[in-house]
N, C-alpha and C positions, 0 to 999 in steps of 0.2 A: 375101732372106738375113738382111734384121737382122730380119724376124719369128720365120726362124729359130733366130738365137739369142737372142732375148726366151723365146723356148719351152723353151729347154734351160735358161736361166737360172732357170726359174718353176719347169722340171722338177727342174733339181738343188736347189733350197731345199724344194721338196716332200719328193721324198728324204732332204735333211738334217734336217729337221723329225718326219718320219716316225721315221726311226732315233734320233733322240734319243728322242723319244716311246717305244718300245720298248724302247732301253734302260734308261729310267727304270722303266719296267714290268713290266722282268725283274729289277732292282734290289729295287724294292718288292713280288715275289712272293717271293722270297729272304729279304729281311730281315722281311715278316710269317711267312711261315714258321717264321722260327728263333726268332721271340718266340716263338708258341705253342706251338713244339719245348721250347724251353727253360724253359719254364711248365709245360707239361704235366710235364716230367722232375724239375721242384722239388716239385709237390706229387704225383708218384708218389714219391719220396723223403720228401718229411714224414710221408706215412703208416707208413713204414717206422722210424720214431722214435717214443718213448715220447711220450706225450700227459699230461705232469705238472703239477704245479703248482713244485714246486723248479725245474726246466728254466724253465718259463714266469717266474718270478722274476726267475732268473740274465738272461735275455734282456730282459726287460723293464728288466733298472739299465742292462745296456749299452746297450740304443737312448737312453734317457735321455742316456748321455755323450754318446755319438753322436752325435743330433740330439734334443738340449734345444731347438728349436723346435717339436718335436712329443714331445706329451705321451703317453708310455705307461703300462698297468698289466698286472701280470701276465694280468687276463683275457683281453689282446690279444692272448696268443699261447697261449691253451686252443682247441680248436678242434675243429668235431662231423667224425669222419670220412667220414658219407657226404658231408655238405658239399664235403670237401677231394676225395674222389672223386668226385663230380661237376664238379667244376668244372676233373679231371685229363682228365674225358671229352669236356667243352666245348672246351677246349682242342685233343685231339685233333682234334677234330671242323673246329674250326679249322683245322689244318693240314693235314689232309688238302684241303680248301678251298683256300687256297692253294696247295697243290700242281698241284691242277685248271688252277689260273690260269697258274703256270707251265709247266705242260705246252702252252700252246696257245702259249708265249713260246719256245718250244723249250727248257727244261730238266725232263727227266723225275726223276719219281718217285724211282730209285735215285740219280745223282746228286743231289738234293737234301737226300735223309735222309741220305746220305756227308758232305754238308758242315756240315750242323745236327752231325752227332757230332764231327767234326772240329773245331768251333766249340766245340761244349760241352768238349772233350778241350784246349782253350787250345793248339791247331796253328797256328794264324791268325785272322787277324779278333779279337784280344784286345779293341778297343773295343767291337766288336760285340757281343762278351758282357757285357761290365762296365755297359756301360748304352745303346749304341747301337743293341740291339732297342727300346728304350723312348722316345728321341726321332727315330730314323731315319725309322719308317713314317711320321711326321706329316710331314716334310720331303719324302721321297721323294711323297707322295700331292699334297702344295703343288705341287711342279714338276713331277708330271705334270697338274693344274687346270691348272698356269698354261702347260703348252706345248699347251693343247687350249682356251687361252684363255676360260678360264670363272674365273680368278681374275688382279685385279691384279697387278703387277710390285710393288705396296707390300702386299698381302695375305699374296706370296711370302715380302719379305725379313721380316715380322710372325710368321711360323713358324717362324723361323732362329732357338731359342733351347732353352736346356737349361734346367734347375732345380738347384741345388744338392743336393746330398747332404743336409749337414751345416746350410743355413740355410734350403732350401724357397723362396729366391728365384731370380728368371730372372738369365740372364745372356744374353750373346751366344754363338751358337754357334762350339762349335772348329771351325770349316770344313777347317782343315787336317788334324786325323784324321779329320773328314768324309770329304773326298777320297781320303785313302789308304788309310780300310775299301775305299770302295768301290775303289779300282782292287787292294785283296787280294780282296774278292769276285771278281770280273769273274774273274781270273787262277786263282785256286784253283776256281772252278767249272770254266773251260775245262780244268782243269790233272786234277781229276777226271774230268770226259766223256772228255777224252782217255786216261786209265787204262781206264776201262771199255771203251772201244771197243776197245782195242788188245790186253785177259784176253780179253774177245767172240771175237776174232781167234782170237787164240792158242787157247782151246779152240774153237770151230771146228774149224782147222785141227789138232788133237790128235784131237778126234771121225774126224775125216776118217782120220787117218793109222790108228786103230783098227778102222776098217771096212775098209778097203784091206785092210790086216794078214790078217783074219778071210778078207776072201775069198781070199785067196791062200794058205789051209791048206786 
């Protein structure tokens, strides 16, 4: 008997091990997706802008207030366009990619481009836009290393950190809107799949009622 519950004991930390491990993995297929979603959708938009040098000007005094730790000049915001479309198709290329990934985590294709626009449309997840596609994936990819035990528990807490806007140094990361992207991720995906499956339904069930119809004339 007490081997037997050694066994279920060993069984249920497998288990909880396991589902953390996956949920970090559906996490981190979500939030690399909507970086590349959201990259690709900026320089499909830059192309749609005049390619000046007064524009390029204008932009280049503001980064200066902005972040006077990095030095800008007009040339930095002249820019070749097949450059910028290339690197709109890399991008895609990207996300389609990650899609792949999350499809095999169970969140498909249409639910996930619902959430990237919902995200880019500032519905939810507003960290997530603002700059959480840009430190999420390194965190999210740490604590999936470290629950597959291929990195430190001090490698872990070494990746817990943002960069300043405004001065380009680290700081410690906001774990608390950390936490609470992700438990709006988690919730608005579910919250999507469940819309879909439920229109699925309903036409369905409208298909159905259209057929009925027909053969009963």
């Amino acid at each position: 008997m007490q081997n037997n519950m050694s066994q279920n004991m060993m069984q249920n930390k497998t288990t909880k091990q396991l589902n953390r491990t996956v949920r970090v993995l559906r996490l981190l297929a979500v939030v690399q997706a909507y970086h590349y979603y959201t990259m690709m959708q900026l320089h499909r938009q830059l192309l749609q802008h005049e390619n000046n040098w007064q524009d390029a000007e204008h932009l280049s005094h503001w980064m200066n207030v902005l972040m006077p730790y990095k030095e800008c000049c007009p040339t930095d915001f002249i820019y070749d366009e097949d450059e910028v479309s290339n690197t709109a198709i890399n991008n895609y290329n990207e996300f389609k990619h990650w899609i792949t990934i999350a499809e095999k985590v169970g969140i498909n294709e249409k639910t996930l481009t619902a959430f990237c626009k919902s995200v880019d449309n500032l519905q939810f997840a507003f960290h997530l836009k603002i700059y959480g596609h840009i430190f999420y994936p390194e965190w999210l990819m740490a604590l999936f290393l470290y629950l597959n035990h291929a990195i430190s528990k001090t490698e872990l807490e070494n990746t817990f950190v943002e960069y300043s806007l405004f001065s380009g140094k680290p700081k410690p990361a906001n774990l608390a809107a950390f936490r609470k992207t992700v438990l709006d991720i988690e919730k608005n995906i579910l919250k999507i799949t469940e819309k879909q499956i439920s229109r699925s339904i309903k036409n369905e069930l409208n298909r159905n009622k259209r057929k009925q119809s027909r053969s009963n004339t």
